[in-house]
Residue frames as a rotation matrix with the C-alpha (Angstrom) as fourth column:
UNK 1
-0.363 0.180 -0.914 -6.44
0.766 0.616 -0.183 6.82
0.530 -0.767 -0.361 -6.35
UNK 2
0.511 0.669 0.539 -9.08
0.238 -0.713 0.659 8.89
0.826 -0.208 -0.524 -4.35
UNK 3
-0.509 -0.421 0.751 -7.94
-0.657 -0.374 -0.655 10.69
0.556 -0.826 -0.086 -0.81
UNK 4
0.491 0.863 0.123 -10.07
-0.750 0.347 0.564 8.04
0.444 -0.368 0.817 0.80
UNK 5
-0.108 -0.754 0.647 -8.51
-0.847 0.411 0.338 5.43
-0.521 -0.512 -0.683 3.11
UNK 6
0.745 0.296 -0.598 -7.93
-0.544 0.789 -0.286 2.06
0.387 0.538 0.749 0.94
UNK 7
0.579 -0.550 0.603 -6.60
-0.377 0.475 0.795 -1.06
-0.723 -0.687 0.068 2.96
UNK 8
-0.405 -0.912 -0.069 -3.51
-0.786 0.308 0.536 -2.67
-0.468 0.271 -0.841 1.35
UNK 9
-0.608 0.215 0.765 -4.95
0.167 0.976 -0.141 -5.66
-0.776 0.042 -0.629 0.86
UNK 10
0.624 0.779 -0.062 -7.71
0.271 -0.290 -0.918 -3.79
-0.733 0.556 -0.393 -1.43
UNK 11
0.440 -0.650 -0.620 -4.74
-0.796 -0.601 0.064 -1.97
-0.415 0.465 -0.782 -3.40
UNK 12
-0.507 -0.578 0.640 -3.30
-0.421 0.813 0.402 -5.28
-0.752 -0.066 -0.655 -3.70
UNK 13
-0.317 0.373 0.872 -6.11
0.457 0.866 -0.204 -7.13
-0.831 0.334 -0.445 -5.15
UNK 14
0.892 0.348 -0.287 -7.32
-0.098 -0.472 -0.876 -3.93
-0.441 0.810 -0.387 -7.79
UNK 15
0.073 -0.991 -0.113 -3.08
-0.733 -0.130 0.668 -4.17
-0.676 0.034 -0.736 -8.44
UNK 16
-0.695 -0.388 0.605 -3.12
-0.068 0.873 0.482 -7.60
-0.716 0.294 -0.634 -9.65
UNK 17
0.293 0.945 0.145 -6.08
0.279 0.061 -0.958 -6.80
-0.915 0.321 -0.246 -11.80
UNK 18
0.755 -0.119 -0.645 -4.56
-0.453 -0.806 -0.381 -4.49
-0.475 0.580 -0.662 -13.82
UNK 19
-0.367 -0.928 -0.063 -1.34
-0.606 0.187 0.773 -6.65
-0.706 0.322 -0.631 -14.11
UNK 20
-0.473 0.258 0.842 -3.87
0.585 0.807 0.081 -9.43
-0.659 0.531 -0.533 -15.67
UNK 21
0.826 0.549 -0.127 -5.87
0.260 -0.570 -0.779 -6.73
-0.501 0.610 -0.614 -17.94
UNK 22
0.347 -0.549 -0.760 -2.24
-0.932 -0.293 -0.214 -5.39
-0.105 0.783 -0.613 -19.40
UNK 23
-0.492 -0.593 0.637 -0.80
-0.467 0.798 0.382 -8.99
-0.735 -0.110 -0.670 -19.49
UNK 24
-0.124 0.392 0.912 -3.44
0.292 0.893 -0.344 -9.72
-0.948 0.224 -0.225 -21.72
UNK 25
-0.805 -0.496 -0.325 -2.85
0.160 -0.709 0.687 -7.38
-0.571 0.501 0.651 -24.20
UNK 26
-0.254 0.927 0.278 -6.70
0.945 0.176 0.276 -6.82
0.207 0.332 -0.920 -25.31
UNK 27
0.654 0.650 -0.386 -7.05
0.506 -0.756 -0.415 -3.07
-0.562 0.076 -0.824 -24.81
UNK 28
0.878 -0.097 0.469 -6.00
0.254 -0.736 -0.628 0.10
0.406 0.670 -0.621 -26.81
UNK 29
-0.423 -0.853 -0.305 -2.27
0.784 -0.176 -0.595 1.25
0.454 -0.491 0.744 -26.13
UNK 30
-0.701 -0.069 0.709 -3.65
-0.257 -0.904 -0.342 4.83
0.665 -0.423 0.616 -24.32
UNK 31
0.694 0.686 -0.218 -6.06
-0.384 0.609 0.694 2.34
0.609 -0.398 0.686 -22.20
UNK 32
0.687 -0.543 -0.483 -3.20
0.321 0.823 -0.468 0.58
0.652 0.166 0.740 -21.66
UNK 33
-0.610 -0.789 0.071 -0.91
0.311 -0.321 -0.894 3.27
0.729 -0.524 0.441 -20.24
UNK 34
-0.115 0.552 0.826 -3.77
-0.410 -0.784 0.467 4.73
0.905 -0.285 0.317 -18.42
UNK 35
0.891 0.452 -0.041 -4.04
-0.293 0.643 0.707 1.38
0.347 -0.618 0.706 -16.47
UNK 36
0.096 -0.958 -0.270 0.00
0.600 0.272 -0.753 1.03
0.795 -0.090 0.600 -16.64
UNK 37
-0.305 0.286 0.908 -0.42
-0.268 -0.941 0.206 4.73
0.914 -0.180 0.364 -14.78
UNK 38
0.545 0.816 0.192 -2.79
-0.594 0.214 0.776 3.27
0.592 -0.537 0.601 -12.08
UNK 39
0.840 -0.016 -0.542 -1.07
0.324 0.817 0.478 0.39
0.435 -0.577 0.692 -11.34
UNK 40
-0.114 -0.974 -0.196 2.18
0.702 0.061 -0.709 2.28
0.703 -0.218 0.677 -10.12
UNK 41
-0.591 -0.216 0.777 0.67
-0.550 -0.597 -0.584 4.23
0.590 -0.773 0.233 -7.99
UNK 42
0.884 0.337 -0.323 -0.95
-0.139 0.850 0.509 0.96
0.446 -0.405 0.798 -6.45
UNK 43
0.561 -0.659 -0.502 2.39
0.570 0.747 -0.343 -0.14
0.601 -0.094 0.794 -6.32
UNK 44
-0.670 -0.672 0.315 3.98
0.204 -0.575 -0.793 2.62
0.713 -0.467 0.522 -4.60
UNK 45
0.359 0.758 0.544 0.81
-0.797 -0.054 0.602 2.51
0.486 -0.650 0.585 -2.11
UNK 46
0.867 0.399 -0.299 1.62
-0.228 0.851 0.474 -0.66
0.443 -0.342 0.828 -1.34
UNK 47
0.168 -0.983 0.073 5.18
0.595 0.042 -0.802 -0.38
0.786 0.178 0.592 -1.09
UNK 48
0.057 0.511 0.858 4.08
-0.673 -0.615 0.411 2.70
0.737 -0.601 0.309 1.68
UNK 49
0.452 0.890 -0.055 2.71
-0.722 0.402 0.563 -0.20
0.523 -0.215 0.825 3.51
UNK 50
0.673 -0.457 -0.581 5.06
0.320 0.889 -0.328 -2.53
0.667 0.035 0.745 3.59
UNK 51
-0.723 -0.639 0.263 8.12
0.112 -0.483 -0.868 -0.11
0.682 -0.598 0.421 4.89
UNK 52
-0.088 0.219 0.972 5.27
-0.897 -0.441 0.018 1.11
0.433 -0.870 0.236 7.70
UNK 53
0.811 0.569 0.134 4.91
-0.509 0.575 0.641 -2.34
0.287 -0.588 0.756 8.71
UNK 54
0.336 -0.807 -0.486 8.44
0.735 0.547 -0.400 -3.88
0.589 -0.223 0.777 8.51
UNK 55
-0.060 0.022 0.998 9.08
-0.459 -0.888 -0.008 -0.46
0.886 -0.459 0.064 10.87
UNK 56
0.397 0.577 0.714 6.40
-0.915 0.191 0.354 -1.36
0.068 -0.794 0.604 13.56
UNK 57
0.836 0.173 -0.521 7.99
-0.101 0.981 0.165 -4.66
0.540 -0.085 0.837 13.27
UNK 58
-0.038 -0.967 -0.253 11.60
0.535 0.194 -0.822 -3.87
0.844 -0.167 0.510 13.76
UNK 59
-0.472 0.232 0.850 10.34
-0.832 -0.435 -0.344 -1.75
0.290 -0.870 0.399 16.84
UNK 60
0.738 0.624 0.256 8.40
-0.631 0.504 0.590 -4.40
0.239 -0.598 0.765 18.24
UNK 61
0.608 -0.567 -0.555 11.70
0.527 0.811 -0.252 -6.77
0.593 -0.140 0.793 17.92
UNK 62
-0.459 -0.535 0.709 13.92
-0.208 -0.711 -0.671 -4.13
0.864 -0.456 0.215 19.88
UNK 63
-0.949 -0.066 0.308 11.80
-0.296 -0.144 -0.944 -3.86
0.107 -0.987 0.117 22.56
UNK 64
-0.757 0.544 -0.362 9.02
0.440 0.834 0.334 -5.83
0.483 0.093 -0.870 24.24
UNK 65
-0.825 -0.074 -0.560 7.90
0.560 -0.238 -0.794 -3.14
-0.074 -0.969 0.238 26.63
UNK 66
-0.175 0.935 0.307 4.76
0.952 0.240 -0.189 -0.83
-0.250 0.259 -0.933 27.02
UNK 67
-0.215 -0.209 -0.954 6.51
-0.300 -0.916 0.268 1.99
-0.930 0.343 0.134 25.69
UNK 68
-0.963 -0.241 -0.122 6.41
-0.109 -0.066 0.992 0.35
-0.247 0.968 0.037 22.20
UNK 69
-0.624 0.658 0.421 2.78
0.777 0.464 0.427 -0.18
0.086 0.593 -0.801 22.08
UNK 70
-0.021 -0.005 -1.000 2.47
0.557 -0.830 -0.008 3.34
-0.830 -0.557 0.020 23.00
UNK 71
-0.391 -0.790 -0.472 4.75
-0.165 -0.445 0.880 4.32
-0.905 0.422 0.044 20.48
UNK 72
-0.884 -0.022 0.468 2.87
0.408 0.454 0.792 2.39
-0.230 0.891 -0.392 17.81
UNK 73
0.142 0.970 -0.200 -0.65
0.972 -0.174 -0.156 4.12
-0.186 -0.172 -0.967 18.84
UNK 74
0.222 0.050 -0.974 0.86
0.232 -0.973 0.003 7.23
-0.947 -0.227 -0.228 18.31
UNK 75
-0.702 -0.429 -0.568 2.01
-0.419 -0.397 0.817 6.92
-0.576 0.812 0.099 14.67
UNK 76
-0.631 0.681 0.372 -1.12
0.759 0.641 0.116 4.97
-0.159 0.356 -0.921 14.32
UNK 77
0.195 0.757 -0.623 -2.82
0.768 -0.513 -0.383 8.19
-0.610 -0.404 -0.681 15.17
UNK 78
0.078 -0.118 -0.990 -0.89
-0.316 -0.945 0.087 10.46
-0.946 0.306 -0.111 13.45
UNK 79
-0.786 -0.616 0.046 -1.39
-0.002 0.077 0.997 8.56
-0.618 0.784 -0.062 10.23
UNK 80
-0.209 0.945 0.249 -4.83
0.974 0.223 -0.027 8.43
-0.081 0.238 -0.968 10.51
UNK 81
0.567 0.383 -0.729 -4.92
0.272 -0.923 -0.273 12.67
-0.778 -0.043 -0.627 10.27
């Protein structure tokens, strides 16, 4: 996976590719791991993702106030550097 930003949703959908490409059991076994390879770091990309959003969620349930949408612009920022 390149250093480039890649939405979840994109990680997701190349993710499930791969699960159908090894599920079908039609390539070469070092093909095979190469794409096995791939698809766990997908999965741990996505997995990334998830925990930063159930976060921003359990902060948003805590508190309703305009400190938290503060708060959320700032780790928005610092994730984007």
């Amino acid at each position: 996976m390149a250093a480039r930003k890649k939405s979840f949703e994109k990680a997701m959908a190349e993710l499930e590719a791969i699960v159908q490409e090894l599920e079908s059991g039609n390539m070469p076994l070092e093909k095979a791991i190469s794409k096995y390879e791939e698809g766990m770091q997908l999965s741990k990309f996505c997995t990334q993702k998830l925990d930063e959003a159930e976060k921003k969620i359990t902060l948003l349930m805590k508190t309703n106030n305009d400190e938290v949408v503060e708060k959320l612009a700032e780790d928005e920022d610092k994730n984007m550097n």
